[in-house]
N, CA, C and O atoms as a MOPAC input file, in Angstrom:
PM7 MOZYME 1SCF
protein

 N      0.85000 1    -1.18000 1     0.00000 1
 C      0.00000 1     0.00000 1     0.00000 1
 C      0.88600 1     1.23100 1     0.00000 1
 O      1.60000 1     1.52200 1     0.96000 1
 N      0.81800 1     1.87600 1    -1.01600 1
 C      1.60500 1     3.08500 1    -1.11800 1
 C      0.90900 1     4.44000 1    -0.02500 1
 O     -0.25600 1     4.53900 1     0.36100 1
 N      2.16000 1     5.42900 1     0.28900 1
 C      1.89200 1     6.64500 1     0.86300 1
 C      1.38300 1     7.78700 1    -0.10700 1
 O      1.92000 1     8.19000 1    -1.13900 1
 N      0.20900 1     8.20300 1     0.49200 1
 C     -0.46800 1     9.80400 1    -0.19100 1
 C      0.62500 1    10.46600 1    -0.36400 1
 O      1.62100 1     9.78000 1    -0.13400 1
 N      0.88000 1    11.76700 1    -0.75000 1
 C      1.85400 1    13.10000 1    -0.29100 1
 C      0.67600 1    13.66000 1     0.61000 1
 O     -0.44600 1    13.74900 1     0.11000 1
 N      0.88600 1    14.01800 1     1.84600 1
 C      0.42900 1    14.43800 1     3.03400 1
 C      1.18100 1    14.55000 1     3.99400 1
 O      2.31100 1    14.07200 1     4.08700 1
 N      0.47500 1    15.34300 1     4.96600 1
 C      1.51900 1    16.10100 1     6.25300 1
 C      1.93300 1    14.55000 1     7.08600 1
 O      3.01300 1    14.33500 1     7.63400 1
 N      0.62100 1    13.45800 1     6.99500 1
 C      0.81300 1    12.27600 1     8.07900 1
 C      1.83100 1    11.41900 1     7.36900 1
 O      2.57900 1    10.58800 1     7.88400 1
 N      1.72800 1    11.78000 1     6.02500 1
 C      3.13600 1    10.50200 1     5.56300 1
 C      5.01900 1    11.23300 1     5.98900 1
 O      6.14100 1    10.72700 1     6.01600 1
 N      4.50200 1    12.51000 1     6.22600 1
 C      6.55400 1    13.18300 1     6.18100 1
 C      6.36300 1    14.04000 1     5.70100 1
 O      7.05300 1    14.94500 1     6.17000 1
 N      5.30400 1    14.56900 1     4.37800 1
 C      5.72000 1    15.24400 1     3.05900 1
 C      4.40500 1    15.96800 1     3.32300 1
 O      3.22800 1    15.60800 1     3.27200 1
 N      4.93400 1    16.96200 1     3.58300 1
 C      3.70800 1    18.40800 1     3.27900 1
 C      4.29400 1    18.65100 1     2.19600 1
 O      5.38800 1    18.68300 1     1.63300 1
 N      1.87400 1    19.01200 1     1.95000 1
 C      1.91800 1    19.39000 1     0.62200 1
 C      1.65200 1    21.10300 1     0.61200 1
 O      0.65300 1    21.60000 1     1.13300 1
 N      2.70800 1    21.89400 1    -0.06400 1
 C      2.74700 1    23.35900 1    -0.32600 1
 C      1.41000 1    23.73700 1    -0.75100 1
 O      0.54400 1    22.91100 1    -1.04000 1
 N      1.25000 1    25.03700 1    -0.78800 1
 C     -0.18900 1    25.49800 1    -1.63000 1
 C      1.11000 1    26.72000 1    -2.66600 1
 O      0.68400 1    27.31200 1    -3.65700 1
 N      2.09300 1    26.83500 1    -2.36500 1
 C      2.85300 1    27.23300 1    -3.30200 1
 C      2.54000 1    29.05200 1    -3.21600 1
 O      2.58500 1    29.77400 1    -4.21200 1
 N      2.33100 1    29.38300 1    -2.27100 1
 C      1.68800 1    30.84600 1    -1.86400 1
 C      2.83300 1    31.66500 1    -1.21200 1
 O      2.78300 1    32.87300 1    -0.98300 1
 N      4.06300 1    30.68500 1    -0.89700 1
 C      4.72800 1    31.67800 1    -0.36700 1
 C      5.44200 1    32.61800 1    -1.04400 1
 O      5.49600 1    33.74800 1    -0.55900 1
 N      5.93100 1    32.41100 1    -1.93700 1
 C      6.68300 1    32.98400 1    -3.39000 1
 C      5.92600 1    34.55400 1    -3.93600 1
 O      6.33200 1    35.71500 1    -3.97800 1
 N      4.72200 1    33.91300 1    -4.27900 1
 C      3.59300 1    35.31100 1    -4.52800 1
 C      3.28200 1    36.37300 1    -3.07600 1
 O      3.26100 1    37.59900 1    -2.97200 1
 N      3.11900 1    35.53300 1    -2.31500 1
 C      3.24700 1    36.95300 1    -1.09200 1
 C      4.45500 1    37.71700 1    -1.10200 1
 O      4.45500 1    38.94400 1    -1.00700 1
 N      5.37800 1    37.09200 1    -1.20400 1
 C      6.98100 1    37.76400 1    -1.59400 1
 C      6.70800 1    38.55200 1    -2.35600 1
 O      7.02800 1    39.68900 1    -2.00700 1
 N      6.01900 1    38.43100 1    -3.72500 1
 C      6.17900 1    39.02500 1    -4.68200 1
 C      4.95100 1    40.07500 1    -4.44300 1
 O      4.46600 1    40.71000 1    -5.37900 1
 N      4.65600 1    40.15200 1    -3.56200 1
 C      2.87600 1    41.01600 1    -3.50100 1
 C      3.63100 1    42.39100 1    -2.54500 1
 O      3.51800 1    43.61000 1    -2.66900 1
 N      4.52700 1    41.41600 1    -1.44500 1
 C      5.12500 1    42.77800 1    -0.61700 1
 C      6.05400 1    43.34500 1    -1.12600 1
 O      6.17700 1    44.48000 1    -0.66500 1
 N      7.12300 1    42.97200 1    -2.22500 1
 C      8.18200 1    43.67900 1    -3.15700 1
 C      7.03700 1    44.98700 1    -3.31000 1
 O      6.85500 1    46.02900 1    -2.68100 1
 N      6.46500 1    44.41700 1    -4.34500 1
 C      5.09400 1    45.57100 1    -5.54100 1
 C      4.65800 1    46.79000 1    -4.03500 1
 O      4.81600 1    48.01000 1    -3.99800 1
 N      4.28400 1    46.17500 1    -3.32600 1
 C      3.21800 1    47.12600 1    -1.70200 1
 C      4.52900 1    48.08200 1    -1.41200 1
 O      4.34300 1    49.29000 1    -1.27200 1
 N      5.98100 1    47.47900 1    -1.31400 1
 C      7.15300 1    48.23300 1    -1.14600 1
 C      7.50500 1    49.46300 1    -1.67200 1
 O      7.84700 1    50.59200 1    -1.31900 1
 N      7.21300 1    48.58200 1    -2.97700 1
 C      7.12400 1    49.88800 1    -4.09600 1
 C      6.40500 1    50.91900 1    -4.51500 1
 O      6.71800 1    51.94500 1    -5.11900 1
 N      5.09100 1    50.38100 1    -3.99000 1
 C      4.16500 1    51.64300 1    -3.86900 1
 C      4.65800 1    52.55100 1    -3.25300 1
 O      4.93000 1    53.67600 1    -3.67200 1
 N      4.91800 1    51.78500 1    -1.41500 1
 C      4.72000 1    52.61800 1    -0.46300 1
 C      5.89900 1    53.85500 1    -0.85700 1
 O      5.56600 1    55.00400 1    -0.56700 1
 N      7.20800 1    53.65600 1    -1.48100 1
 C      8.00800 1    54.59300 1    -1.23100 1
 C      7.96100 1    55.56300 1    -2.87100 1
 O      8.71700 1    56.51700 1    -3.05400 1
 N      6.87200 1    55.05800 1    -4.00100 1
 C      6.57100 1    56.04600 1    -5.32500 1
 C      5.70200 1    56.71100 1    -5.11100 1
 O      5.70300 1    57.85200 1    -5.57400 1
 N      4.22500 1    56.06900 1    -4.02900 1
 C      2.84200 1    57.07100 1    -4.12000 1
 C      2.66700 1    56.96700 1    -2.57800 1
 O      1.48500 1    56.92400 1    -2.23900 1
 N      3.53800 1    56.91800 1    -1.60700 1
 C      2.93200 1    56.49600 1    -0.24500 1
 C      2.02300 1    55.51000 1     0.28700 1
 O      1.65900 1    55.46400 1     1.46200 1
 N      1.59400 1    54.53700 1    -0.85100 1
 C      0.22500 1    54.14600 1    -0.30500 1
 C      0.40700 1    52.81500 1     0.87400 1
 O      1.25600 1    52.00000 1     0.51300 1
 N      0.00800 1    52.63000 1     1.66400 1
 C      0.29600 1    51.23000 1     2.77100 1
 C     -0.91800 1    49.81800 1     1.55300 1
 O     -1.75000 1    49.88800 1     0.64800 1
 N     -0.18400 1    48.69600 1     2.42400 1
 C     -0.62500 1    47.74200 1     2.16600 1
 C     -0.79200 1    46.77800 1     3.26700 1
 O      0.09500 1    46.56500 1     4.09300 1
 N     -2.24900 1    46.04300 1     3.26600 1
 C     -2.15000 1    45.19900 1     4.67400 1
 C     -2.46600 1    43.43000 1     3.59100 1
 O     -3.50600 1    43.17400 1     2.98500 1
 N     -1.98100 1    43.07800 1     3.62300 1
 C     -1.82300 1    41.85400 1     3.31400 1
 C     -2.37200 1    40.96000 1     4.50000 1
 O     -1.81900 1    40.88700 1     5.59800 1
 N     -3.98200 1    40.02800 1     4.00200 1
 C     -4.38600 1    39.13200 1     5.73900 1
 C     -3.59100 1    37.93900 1     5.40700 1
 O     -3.50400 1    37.77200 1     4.19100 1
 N     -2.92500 1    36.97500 1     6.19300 1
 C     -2.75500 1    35.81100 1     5.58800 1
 C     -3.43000 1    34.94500 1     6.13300 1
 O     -3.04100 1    33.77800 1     6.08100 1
 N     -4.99600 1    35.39000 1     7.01400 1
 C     -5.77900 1    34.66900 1     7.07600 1
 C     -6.76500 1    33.91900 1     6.29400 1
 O     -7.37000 1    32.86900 1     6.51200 1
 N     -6.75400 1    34.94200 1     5.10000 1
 C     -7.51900 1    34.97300 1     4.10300 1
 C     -6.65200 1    34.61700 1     2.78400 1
 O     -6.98800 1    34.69700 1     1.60200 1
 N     -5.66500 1    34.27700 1     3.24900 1
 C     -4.83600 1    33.06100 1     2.10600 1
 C     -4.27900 1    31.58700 1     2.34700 1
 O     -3.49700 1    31.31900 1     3.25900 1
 N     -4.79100 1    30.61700 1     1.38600 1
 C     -4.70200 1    29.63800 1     2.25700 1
 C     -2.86600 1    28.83400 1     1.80200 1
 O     -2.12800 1    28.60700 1     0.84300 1
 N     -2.94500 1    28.71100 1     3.10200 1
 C     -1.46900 1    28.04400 1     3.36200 1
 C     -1.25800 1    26.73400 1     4.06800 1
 O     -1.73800 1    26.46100 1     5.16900 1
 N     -0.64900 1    26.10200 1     3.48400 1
 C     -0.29000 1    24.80000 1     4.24900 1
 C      0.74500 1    24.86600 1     5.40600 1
 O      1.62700 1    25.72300 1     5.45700 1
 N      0.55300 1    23.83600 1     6.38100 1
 C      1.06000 1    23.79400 1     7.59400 1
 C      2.87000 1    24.40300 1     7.16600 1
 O      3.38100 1    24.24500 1     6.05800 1
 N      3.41100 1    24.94300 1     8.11100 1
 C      4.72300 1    25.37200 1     8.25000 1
 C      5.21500 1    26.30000 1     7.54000 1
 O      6.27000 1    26.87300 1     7.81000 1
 N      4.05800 1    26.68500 1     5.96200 1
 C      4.28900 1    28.07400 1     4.94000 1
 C      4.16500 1    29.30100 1     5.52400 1
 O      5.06800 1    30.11500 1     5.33000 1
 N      3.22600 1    29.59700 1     6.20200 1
 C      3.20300 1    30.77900 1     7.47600 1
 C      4.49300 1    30.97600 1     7.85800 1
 O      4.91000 1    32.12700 1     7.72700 1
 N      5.38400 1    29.99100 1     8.38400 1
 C      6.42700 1    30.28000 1     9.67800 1
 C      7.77300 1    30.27300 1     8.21300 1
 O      8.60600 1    31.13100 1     7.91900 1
 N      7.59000 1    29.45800 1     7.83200 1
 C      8.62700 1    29.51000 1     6.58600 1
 C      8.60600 1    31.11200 1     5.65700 1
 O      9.70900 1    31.42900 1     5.21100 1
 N      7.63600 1    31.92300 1     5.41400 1
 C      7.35400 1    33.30100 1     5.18400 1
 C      8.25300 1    34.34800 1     6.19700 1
 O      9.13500 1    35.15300 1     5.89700 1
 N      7.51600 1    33.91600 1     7.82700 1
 C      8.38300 1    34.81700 1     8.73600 1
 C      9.31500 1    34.76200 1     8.77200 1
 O      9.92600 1    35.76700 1     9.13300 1
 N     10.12100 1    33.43200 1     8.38500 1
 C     11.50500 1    33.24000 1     8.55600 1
 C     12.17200 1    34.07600 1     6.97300 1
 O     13.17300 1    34.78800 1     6.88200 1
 N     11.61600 1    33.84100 1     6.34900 1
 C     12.26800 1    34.51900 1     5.14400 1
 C     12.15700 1    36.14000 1     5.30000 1
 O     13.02600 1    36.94900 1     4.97800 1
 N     11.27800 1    36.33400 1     5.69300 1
 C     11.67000 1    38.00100 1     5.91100 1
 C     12.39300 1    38.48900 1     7.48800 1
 O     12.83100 1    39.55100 1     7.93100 1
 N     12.21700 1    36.89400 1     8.09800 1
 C     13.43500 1    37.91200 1     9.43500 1
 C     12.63700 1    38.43100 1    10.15300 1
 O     11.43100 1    38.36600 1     9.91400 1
 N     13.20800 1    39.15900 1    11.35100 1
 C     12.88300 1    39.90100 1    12.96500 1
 C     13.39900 1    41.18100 1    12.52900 1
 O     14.40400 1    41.05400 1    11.83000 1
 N     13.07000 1    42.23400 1    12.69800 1
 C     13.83700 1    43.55200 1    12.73800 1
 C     13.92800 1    43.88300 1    14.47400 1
 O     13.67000 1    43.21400 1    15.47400 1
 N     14.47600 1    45.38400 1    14.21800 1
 C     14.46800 1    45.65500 1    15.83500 1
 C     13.44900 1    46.01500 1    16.98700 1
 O     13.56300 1    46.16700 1    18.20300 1
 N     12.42000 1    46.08500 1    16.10300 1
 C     11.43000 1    46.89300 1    16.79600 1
 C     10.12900 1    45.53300 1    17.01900 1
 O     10.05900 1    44.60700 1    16.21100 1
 N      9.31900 1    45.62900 1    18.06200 1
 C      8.62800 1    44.60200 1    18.17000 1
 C      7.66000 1    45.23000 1    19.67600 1
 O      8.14800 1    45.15500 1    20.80300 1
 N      6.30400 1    45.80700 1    19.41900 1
 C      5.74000 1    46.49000 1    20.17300 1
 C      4.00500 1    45.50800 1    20.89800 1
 O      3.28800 1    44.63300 1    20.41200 1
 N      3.99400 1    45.88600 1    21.54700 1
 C      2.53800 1    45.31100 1    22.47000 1
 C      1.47800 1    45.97700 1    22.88800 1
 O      1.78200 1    46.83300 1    23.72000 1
 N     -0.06700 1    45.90000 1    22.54400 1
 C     -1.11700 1    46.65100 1    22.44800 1
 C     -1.84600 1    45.39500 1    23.16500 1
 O     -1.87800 1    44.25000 1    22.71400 1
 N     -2.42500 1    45.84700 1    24.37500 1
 C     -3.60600 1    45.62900 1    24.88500 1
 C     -4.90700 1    45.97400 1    24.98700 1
 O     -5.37100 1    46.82400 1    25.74800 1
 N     -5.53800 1    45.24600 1    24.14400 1
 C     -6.93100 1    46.14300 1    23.97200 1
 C     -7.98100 1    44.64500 1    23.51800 1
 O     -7.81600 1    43.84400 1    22.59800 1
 N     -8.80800 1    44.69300 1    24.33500 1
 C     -9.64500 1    43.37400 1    24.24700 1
 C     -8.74400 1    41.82700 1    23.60900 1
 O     -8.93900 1    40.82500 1    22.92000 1
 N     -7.82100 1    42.42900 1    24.30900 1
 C     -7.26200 1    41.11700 1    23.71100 1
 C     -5.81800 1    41.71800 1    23.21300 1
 O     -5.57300 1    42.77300 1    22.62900 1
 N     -4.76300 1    40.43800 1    23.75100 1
 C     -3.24100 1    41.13500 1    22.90200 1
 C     -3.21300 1    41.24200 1    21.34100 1
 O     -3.86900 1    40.57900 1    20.53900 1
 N     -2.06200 1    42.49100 1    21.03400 1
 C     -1.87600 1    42.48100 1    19.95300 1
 C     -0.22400 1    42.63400 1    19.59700 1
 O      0.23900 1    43.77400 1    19.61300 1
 N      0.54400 1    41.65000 1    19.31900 1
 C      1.54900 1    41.92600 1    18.55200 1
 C      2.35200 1    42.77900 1    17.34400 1
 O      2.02300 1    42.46700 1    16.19900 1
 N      3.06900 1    43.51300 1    17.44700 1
 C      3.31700 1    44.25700 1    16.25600 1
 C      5.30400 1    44.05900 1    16.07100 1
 O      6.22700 1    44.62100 1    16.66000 1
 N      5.28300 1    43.27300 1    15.26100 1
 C      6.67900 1    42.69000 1    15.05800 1
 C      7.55600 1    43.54300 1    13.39200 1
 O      7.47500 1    43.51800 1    12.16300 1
 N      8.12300 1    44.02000 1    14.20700 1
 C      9.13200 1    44.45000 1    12.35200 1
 C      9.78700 1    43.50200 1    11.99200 1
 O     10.62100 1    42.87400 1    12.64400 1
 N      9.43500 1    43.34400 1    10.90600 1
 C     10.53600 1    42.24100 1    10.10900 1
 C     11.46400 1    42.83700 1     9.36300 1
 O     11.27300 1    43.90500 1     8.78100 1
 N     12.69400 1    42.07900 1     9.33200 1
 C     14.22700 1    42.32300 1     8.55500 1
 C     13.92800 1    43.02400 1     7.38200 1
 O     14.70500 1    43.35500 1     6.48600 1
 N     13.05900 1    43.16300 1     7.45100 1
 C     12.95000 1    43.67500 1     5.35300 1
 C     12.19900 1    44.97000 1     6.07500 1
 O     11.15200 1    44.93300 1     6.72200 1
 N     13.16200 1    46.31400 1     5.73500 1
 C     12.26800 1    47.31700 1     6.32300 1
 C     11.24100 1    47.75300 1     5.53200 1
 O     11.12600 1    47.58200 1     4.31900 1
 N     10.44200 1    48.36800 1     6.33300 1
 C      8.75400 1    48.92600 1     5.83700 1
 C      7.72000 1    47.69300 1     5.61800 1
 O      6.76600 1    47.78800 1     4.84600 1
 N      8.03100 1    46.41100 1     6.44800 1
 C      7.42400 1    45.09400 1     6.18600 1
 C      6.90700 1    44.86800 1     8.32800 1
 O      7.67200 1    44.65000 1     9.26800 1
 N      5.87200 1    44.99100 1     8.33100 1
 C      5.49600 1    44.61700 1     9.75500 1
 C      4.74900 1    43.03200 1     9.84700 1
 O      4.20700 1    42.60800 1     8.82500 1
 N      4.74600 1    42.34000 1    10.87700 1
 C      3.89900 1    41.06900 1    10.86100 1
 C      2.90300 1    41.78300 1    12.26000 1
 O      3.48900 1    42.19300 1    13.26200 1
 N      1.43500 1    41.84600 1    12.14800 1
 C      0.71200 1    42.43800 1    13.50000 1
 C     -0.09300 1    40.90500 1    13.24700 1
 O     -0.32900 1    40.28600 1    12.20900 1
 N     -0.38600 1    40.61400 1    14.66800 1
 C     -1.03100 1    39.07900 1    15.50800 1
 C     -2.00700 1    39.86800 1    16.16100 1
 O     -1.61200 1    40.79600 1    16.86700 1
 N     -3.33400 1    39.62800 1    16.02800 1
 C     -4.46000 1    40.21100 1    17.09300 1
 C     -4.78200 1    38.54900 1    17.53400 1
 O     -5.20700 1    37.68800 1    16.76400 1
 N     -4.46800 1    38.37900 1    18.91900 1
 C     -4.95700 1    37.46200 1    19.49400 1
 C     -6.43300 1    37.54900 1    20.57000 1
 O     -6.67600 1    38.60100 1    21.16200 1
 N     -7.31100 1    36.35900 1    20.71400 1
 C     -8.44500 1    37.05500 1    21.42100 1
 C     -8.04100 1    36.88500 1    23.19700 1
 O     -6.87500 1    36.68600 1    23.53900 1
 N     -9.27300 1    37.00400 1    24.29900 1
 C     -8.35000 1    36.82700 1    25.91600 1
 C     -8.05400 1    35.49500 1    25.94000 1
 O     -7.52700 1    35.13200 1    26.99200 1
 N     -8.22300 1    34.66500 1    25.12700 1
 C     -7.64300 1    33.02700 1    25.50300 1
 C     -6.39600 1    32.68900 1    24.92900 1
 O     -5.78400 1    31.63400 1    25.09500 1
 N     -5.95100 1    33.99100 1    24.00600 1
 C     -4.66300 1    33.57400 1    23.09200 1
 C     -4.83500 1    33.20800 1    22.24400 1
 O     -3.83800 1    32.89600 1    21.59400 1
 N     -6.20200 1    32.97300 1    21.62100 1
 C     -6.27400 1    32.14400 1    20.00800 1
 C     -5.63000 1    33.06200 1    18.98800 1
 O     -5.83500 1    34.21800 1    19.35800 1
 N     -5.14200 1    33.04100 1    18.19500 1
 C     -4.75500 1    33.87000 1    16.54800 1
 C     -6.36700 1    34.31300 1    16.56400 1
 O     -7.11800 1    33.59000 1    17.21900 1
 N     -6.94800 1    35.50100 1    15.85300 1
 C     -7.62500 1    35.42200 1    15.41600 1
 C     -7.32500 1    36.71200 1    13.90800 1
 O     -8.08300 1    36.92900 1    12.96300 1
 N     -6.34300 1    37.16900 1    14.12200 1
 C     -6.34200 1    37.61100 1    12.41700 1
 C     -4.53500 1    37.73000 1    12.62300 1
 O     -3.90800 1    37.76000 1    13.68200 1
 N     -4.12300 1    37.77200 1    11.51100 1
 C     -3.01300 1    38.08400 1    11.14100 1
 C     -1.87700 1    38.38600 1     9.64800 1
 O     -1.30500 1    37.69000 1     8.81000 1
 N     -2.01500 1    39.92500 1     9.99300 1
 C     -1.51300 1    40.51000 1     8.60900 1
 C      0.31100 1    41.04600 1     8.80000 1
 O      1.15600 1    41.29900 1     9.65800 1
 N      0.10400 1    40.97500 1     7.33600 1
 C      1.59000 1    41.94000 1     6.99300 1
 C      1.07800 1    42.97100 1     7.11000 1
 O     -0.15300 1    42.99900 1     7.09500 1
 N      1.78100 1    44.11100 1     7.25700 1
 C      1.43000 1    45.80300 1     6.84500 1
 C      2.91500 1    46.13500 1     6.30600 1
 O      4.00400 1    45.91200 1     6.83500 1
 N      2.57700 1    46.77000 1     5.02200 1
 C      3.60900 1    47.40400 1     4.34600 1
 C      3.19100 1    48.89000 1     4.43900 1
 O      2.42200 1    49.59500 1     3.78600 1
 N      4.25100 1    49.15500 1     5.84300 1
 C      3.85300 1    51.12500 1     5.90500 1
 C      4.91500 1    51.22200 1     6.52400 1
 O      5.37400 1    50.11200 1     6.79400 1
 N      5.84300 1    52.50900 1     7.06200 1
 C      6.48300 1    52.97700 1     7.28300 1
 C      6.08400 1    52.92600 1     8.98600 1
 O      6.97400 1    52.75300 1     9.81900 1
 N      4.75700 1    53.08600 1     9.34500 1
 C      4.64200 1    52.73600 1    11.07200 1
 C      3.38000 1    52.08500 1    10.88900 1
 O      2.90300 1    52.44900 1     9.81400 1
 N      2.39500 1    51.00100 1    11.69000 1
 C      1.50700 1    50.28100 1    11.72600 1
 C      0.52200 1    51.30700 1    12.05900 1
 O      0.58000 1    52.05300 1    13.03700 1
 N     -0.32600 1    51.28600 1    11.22600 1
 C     -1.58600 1    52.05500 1    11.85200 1
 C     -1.81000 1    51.67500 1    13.04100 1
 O     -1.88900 1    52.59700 1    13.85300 1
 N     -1.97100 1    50.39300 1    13.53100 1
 C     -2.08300 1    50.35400 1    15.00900 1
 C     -1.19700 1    50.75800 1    16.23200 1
 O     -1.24500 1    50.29000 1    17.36900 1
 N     -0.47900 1    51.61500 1    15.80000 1
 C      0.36900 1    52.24800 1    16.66900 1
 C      0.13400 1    53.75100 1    16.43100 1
 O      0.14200 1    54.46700 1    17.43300 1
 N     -0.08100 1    54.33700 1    15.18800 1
 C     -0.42400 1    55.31500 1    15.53300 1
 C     -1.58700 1    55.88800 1    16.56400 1
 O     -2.51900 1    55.11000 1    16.76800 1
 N     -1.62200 1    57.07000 1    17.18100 1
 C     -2.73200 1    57.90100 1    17.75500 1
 C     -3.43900 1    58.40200 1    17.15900 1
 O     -3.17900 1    58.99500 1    16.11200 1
 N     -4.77900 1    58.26800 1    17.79900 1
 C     -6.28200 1    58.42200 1    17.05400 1
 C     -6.53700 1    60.01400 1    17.18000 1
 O     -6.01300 1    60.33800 1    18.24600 1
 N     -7.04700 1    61.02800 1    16.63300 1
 C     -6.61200 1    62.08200 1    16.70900 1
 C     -8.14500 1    62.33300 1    17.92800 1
 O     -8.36700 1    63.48300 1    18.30600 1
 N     -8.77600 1    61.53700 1    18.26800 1
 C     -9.89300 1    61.73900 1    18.41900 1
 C     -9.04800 1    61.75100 1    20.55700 1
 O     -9.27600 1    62.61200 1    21.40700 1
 N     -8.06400 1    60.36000 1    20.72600 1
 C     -7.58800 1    60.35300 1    21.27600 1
 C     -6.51400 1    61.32100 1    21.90900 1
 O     -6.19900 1    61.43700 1    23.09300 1
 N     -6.15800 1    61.81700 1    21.07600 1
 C     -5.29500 1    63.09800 1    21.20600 1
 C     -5.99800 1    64.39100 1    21.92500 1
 O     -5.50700 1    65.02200 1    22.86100 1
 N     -6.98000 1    64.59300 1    21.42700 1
 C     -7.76100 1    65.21300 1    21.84000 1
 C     -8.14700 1    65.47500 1    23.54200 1
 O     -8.01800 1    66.39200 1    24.35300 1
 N     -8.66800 1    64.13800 1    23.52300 1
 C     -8.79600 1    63.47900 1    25.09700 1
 C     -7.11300 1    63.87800 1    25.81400 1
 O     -7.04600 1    64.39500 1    26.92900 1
 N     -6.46000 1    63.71000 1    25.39500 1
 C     -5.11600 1    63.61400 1    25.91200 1
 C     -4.97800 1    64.96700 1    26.27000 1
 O     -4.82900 1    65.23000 1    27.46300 1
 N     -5.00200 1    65.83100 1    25.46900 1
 C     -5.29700 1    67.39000 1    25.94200 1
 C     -5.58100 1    68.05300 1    27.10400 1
 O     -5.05300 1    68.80900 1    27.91900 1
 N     -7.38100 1    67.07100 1    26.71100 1
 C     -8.13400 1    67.96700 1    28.01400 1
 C     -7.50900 1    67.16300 1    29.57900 1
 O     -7.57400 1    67.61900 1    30.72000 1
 N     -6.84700 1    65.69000 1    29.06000 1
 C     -6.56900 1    65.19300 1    30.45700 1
 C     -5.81000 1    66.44700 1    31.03800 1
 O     -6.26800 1    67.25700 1    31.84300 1
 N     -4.05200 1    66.44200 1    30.23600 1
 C     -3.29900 1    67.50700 1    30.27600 1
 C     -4.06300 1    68.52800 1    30.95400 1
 O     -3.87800 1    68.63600 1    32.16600 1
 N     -4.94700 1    69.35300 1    30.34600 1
 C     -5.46700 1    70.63800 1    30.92400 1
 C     -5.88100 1    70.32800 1    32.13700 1
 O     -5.34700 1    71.06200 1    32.96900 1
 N     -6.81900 1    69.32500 1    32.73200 1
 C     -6.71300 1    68.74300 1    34.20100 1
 C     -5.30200 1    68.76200 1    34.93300 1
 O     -5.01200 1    69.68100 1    35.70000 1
 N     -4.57500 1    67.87600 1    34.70700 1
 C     -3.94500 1    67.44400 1    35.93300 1
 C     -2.79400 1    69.45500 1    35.43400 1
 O     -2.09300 1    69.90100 1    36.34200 1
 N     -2.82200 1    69.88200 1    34.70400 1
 C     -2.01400 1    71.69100 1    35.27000 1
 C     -2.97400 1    72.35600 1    36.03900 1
 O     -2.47100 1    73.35100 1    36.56200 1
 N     -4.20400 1    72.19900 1    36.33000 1
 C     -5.52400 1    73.09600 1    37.20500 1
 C     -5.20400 1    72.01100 1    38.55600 1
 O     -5.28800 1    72.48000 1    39.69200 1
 N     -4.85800 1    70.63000 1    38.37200 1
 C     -5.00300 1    70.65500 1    40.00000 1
 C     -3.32300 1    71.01900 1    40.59200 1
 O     -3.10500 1    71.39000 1    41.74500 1
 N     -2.22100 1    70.81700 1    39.51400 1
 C     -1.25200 1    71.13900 1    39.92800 1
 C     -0.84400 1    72.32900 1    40.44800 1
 O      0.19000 1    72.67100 1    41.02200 1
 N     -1.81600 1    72.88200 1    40.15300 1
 C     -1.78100 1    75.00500 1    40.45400 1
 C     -2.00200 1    75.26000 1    41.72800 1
 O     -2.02600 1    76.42300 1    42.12900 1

């Protein structure tokens, strides 16, 4: 009785997706630094076979920067070796994955400040100088 190609015989089978995401964040690269524009790439919403995910991260590397957002749940924001290339993980409170994109931008929108927030930040400011007085 012969072996399938399958993950249970040894031999995962590719969906062959990692190559074209390569080639999707080169192009998003190139936007970002001819017209500014960002790119969020889900790779939830591309399907990949077991170990192509981690084989992707490994090909683009860790950079230096690697930040943490708590907000209904953790959120990871990892730079990868290839600058203007981020990996962000929104996990839910049990730790499951529940989305996870590239962002090709110069800083993750989820790190920027909401201007709406800023705002708030102000009037805190204007508080705590009235009780400091």
């Amino acid at each position: 009785m012969g072996c399938e190609v399958s993950a249970s015989c040894g031999t995962e089978i590719e969906t062959g997706n990692t190559l074209p995401i390569l080639h999707e964040i080169q192009h998003a690269l190139q936007r970002l630094i001819k017209e500014g524009e960002t790119t969020t790439i889900d790779l939830r919403a591309i399907p990949l076979a077991p170990g192509e995910e981690q084989r992707l991260e490994t090909l683009l590397g860790q950079g230096e920067v690697k930040a943490q957002v708590d907000a209904l749940g953790e959120t990871t924001i990892q730079e990868c070796g290839v600058a203007g290339v981020w990996l962000i993980t929104h996990f839910n409170s049990e730790e499951e994955i529940l989305g996870k994109f590239i962002e090709v931008t110069s800083m993750p929108s989820i790190l920027e400040s909401q201007h709406e927030d800023i705002r708030e930040g102000v009037e805190q400011l204007s508080r705590l100088l009235n009780q400091a007085q």
